[in-house]
ROSE-4610 file (N, C-alpha, C; in Angstrom, 1 decimal, always signed):
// ROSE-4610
residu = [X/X/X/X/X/X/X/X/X/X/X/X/X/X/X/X/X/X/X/X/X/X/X/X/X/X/X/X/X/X/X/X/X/X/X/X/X/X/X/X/X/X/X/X/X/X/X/X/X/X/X/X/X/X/X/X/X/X/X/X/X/X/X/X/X/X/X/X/X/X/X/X/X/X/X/X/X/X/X/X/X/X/X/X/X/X/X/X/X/X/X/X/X/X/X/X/X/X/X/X/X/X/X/X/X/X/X/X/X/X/X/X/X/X/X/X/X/X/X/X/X/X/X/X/X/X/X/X/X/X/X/X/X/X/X/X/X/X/X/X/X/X/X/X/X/X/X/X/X/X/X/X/X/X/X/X/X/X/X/X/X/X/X/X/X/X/X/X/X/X/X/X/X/X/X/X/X/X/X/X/X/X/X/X/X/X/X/X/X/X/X/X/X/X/X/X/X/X/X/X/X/X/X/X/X/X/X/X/X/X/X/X/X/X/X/X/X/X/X/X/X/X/X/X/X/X/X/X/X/X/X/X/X/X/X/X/X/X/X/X/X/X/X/X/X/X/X/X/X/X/X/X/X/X/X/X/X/X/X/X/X/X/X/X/X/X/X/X/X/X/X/X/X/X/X/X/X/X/X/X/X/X/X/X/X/X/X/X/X/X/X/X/X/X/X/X/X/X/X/X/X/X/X/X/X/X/X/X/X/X/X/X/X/X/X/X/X/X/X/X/X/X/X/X/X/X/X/X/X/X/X/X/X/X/X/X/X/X/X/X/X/X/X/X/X/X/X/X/X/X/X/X/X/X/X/X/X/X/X/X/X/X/X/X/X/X/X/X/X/X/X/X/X/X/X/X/X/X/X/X/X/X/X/X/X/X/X/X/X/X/X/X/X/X/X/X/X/X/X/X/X/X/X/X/X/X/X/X/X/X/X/X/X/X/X/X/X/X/X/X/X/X/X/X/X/X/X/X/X/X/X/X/X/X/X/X/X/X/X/X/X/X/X/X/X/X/X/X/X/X/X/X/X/X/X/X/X/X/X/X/X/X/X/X/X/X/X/X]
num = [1/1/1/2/2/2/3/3/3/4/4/4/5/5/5/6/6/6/7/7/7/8/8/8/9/9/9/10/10/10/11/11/11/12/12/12/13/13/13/14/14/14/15/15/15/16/16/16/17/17/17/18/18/18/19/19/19/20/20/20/21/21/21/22/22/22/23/23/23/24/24/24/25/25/25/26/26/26/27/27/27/28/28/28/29/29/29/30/30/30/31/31/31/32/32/32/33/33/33/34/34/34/35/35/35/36/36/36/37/37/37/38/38/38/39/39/39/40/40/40/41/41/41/42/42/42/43/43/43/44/44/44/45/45/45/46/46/46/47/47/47/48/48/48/49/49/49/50/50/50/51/51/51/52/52/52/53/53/53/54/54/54/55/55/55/56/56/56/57/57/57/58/58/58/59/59/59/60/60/60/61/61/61/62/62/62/63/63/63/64/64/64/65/65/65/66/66/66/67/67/67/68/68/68/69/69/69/70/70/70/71/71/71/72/72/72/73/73/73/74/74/74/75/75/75/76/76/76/77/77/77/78/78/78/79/79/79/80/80/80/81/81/81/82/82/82/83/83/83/84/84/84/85/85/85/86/86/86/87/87/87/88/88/88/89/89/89/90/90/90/91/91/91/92/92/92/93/93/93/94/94/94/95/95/95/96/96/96/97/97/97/98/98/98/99/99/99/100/100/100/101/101/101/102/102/102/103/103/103/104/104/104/105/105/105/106/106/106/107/107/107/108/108/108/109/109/109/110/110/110/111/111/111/112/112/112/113/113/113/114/114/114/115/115/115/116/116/116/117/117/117/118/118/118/119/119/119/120/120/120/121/121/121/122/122/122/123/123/123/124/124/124/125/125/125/126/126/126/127/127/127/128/128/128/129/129/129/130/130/130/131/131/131/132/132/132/133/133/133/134/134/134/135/135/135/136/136/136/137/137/137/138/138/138/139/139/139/140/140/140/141/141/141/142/142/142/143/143/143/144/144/144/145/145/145/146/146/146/147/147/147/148/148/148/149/149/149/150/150/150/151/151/151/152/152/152/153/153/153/154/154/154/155/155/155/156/156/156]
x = [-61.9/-62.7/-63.6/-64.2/-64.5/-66.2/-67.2/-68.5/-68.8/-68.5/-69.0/-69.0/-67.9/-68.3/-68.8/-69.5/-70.3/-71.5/-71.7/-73.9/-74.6/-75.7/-76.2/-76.3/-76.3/-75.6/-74.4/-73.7/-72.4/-72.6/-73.4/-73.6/-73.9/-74.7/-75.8/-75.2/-73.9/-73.2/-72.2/-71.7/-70.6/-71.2/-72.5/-73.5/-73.9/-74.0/-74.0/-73.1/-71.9/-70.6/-70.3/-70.8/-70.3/-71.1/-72.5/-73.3/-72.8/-73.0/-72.4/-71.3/-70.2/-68.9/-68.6/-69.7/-70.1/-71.0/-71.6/-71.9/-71.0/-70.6/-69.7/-68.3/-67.7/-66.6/-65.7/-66.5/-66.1/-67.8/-67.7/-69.1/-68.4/-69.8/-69.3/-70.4/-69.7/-70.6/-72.2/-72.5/-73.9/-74.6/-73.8/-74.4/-74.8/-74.3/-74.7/-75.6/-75.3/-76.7/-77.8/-77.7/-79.1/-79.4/-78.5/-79.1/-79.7/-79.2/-79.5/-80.6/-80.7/-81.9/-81.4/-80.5/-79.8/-78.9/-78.7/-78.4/-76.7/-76.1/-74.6/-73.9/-74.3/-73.5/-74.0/-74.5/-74.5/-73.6/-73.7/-73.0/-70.6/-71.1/-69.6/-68.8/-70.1/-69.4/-69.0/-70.1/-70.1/-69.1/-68.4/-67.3/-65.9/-66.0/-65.0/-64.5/-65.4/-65.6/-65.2/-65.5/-65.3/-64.2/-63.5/-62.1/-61.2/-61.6/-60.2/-60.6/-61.8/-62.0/-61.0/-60.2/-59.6/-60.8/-61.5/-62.6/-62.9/-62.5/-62.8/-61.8/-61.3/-60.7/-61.2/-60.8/-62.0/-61.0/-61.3/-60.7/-62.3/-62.2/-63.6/-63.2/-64.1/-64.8/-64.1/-63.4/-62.7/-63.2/-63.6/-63.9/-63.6/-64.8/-64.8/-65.0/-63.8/-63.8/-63.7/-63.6/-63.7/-62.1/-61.5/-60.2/-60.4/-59.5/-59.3/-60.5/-60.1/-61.2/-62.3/-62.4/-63.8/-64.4/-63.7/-64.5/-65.3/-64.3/-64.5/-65.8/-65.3/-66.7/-68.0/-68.2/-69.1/-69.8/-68.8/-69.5/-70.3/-69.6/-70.1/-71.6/-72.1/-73.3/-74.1/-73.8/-74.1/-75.2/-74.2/-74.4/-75.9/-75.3/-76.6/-77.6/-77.7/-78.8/-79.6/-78.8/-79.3/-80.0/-78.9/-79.8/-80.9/-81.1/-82.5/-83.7/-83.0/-83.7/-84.5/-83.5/-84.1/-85.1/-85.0/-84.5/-86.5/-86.9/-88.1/-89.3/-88.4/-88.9/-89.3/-88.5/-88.2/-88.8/-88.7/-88.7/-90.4/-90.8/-91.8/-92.7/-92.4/-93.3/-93.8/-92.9/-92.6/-92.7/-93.3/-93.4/-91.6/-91.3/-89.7/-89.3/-90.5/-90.2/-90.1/-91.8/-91.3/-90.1/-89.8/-88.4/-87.2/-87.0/-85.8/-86.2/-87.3/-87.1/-87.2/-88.0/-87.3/-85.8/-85.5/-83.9/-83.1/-83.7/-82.3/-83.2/-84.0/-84.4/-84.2/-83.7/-83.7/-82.2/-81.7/-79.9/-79.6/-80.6/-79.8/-80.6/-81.8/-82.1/-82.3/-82.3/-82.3/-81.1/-80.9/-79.3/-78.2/-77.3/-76.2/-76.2/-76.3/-76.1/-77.8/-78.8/-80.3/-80.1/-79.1/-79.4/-78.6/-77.4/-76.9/-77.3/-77.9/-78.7/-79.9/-80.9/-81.8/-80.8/-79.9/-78.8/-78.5/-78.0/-77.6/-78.9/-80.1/-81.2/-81.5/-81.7/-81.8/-80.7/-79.7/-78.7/-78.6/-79.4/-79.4/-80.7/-81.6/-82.9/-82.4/-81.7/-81.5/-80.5/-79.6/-79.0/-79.5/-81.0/-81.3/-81.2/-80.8/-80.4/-82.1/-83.5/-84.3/-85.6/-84.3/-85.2/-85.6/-85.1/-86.2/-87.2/-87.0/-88.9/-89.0/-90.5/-90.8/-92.0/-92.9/-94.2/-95.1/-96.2/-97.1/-98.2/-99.2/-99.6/-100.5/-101.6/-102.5/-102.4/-101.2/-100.9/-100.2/-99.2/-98.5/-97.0/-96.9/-94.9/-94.8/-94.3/-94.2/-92.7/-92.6/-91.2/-91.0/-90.6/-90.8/-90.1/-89.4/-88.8/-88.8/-90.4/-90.2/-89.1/-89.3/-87.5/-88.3/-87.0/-87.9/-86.4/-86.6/-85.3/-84.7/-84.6/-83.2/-82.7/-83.6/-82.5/-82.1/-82.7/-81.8/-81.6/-80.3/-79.2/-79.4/-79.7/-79.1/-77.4/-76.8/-75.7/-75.0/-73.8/-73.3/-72.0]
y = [-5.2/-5.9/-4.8/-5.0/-4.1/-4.1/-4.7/-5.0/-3.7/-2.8/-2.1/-0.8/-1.4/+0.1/+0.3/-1.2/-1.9/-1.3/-0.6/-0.2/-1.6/-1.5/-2.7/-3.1/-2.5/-2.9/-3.5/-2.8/-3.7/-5.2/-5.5/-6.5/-7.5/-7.1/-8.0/-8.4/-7.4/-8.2/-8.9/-8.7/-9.6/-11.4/-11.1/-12.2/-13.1/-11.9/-12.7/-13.8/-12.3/-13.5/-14.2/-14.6/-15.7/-17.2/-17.0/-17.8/-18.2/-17.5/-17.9/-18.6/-18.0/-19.1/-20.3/-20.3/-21.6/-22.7/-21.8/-23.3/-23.4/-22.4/-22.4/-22.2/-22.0/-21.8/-20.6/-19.3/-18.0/-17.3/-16.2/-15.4/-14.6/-14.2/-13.5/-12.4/-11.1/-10.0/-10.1/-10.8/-11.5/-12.3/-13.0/-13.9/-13.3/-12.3/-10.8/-10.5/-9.7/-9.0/-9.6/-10.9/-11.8/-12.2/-12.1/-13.0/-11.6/-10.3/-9.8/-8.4/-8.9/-7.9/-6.7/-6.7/-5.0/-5.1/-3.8/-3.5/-3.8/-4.5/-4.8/-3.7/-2.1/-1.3/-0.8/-1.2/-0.8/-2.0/-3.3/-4.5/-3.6/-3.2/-2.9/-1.9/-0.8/+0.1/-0.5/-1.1/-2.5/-3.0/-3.4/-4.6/-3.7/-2.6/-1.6/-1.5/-0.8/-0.5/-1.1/-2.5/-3.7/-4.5/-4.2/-4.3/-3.4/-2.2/-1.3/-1.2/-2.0/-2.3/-3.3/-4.2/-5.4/-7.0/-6.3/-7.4/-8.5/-8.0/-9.3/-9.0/-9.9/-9.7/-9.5/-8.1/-8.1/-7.6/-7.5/-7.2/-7.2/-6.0/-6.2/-7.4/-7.7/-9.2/-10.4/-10.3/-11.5/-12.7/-13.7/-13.6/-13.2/-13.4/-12.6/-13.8/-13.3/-14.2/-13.5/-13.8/-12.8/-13.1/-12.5/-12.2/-13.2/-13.1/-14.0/-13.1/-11.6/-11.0/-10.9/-10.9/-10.7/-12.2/-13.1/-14.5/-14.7/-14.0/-13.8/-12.8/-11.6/-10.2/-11.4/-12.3/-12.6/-13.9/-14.4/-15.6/-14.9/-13.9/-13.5/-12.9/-12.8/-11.9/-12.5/-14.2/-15.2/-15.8/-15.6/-16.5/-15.6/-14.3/-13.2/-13.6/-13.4/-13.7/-15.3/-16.2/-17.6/-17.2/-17.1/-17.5/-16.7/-15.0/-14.7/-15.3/-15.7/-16.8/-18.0/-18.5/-19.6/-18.9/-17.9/-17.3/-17.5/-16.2/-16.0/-17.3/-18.8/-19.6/-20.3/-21.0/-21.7/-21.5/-19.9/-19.7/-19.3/-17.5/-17.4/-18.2/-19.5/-19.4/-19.2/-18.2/-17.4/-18.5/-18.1/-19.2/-18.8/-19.7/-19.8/-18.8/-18.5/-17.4/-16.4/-16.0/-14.5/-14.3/-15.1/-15.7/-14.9/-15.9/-15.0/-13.5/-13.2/-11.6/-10.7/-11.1/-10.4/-10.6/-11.2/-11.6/-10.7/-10.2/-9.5/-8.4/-8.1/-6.2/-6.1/-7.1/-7.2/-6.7/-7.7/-7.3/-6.2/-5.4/-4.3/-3.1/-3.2/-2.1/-1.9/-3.0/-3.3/-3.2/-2.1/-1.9/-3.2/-3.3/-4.2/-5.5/-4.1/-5.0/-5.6/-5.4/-6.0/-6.9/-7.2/-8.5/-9.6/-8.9/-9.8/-10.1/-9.9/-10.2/-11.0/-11.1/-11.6/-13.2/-13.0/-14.1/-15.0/-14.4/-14.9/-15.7/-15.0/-15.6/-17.0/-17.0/-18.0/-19.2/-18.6/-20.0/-20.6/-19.9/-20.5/-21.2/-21.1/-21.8/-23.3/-23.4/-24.0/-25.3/-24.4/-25.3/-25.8/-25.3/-25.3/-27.0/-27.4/-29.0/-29.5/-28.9/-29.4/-29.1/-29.1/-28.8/-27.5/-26.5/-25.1/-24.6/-23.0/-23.2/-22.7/-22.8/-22.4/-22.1/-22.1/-21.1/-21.9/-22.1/-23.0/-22.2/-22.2/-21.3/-21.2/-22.1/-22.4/-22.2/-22.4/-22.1/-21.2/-20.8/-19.7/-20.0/-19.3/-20.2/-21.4/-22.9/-23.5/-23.7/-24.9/-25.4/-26.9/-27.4/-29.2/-29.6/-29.4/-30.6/-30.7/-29.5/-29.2/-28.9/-27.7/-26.8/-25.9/-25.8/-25.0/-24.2/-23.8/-22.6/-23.4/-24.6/-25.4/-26.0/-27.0/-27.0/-26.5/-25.1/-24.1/-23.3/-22.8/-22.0/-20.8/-19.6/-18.6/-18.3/-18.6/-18.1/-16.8/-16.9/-16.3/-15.3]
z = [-32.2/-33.2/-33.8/-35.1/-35.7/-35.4/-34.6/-34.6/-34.0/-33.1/-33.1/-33.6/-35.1/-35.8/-37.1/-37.3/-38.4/-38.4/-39.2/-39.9/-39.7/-39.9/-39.7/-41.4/-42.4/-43.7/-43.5/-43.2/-43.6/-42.7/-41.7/-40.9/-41.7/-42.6/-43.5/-44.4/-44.8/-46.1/-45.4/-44.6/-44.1/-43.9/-43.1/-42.5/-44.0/-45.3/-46.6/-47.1/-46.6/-47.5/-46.8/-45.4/-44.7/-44.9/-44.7/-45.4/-47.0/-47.6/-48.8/-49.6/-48.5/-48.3/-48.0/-46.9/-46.3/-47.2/-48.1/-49.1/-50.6/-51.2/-52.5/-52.4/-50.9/-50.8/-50.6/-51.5/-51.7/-52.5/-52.1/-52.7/-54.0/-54.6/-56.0/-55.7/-56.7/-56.0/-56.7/-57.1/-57.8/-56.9/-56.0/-55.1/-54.0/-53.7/-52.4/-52.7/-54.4/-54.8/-54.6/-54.7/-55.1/-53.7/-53.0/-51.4/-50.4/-51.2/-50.1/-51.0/-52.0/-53.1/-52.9/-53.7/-53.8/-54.8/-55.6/-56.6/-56.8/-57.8/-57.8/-57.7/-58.2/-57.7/-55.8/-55.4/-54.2/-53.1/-54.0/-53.5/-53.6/-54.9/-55.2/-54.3/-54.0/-52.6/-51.6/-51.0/-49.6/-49.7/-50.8/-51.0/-50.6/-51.1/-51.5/-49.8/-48.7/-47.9/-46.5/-46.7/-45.7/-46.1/-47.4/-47.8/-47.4/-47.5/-46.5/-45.1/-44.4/-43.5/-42.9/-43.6/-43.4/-43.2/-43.6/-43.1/-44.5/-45.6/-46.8/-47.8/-48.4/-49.2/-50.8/-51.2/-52.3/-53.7/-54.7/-55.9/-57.1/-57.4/-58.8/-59.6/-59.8/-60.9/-60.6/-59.3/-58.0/-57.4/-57.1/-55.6/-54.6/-53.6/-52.2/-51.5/-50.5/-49.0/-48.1/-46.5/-45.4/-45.1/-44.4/-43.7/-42.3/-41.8/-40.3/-39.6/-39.9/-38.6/-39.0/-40.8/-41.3/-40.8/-40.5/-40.3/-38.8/-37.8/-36.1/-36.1/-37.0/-36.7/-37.5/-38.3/-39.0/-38.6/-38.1/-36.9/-36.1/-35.7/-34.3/-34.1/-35.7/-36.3/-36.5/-37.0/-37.2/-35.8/-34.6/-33.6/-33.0/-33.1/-32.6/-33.4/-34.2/-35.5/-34.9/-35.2/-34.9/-33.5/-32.0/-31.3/-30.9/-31.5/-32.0/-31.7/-33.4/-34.0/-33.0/-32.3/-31.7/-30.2/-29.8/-28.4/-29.2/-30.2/-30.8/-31.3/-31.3/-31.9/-30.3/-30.1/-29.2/-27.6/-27.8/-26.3/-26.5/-27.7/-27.9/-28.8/-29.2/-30.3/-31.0/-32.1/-33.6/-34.2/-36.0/-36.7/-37.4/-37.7/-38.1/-39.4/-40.1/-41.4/-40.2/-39.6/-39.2/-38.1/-37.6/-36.0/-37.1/-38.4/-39.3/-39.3/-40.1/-40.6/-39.3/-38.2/-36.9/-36.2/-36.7/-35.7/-36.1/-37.7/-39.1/-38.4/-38.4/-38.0/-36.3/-35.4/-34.4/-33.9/-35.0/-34.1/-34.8/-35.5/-36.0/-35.5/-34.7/-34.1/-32.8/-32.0/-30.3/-30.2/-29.1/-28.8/-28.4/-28.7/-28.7/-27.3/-26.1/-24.4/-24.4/-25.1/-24.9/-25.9/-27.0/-27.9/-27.3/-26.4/-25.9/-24.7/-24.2/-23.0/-23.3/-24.7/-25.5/-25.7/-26.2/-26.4/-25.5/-24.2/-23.3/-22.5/-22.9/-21.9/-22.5/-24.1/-25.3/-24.8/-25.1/-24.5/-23.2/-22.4/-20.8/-21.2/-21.4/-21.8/-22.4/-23.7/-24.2/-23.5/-22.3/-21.7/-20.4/-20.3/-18.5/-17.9/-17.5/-17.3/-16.8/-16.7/-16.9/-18.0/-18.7/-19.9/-20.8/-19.7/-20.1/-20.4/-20.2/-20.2/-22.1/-22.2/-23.6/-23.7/-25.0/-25.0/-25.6/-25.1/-25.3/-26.0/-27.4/-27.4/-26.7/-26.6/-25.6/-24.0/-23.8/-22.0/-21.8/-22.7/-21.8/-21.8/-20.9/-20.3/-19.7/-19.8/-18.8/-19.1/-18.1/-17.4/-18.7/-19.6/-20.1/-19.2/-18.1/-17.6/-16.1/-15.7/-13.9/-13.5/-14.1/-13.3/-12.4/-11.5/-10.1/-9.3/-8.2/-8.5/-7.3/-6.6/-6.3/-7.9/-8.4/-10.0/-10.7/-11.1/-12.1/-11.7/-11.8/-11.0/-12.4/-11.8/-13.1/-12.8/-14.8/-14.6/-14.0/-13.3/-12.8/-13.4]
């Protein structure tokens, strides 16, 4: 798979045209520019790039869609990103604007095995069968649902 030999640019446009696909069907190189505030010729290299990547299928003044692997590398940016997201909201009590604009400078500058390990902590929280813990601002860390270490098992 190609993730780890993606810039964290090319992360951002893939993570664009995937969002973007997801609501219009296919992206247009106007819809990049504008989602991701950067210039159409800088969108047009990007496009060029991650097309002989095999990762989108691209043609000037075309639509743009992702490929089978452009879809698997772009979920998979997606999923980082989100559970971030929720890992910073959820867990620390980020307000949800700043939780986004750290998750996007997060998965692209915390080394790869610490976002996934940020990830993995996020989804065990979210699944802890008593509830998980989370951040109170006033208190601190607690438990919502009295978890105690006969009930929550860390995964294995």
């Amino acid at each position: 798979m190609h993730m780890n030999k993606l810039t964290a640019s090319q992360e951002d446009y893939l993570e664009a045209i995937y969002q973007i696909s997801e609501e219009k069907m296919a992206s247009r190189a106007k819809d990049i520019a504008q989602r991701l505030q950067v210039r159409a010729s800088s969108v047009t290299s990007a496009l060029r790039t991650l097309g002989s990547m095999g990762l989108i299928n691209y043609a000037p003044y075309d639509l743009i869609t992702l490929t089978e692997e452009g879809k698997t590398v772009a979920r998979e940016i997606v999923r980082r990103h989100e559970a971030l997201e929720r890992f910073l909201t959820n867990v620390l009590g980020i307000a949800p604007k700043e939780a986004s604009e750290a998750a996007c400078r997060m998965e692209h500058s915390v080394p790869k095995n610490i976002v996934n390990r940020l990830v993995e902590y996020s989804e065990y929280v979210e699944h802890c069968p008593k509830g998980g813990v989370t951040w109170d601002s006033g208190f601190g860390y607690y438990c919502k649902g009295g978890c105690n270490e006969s009930s929550c098992q860390r995964k294995k």
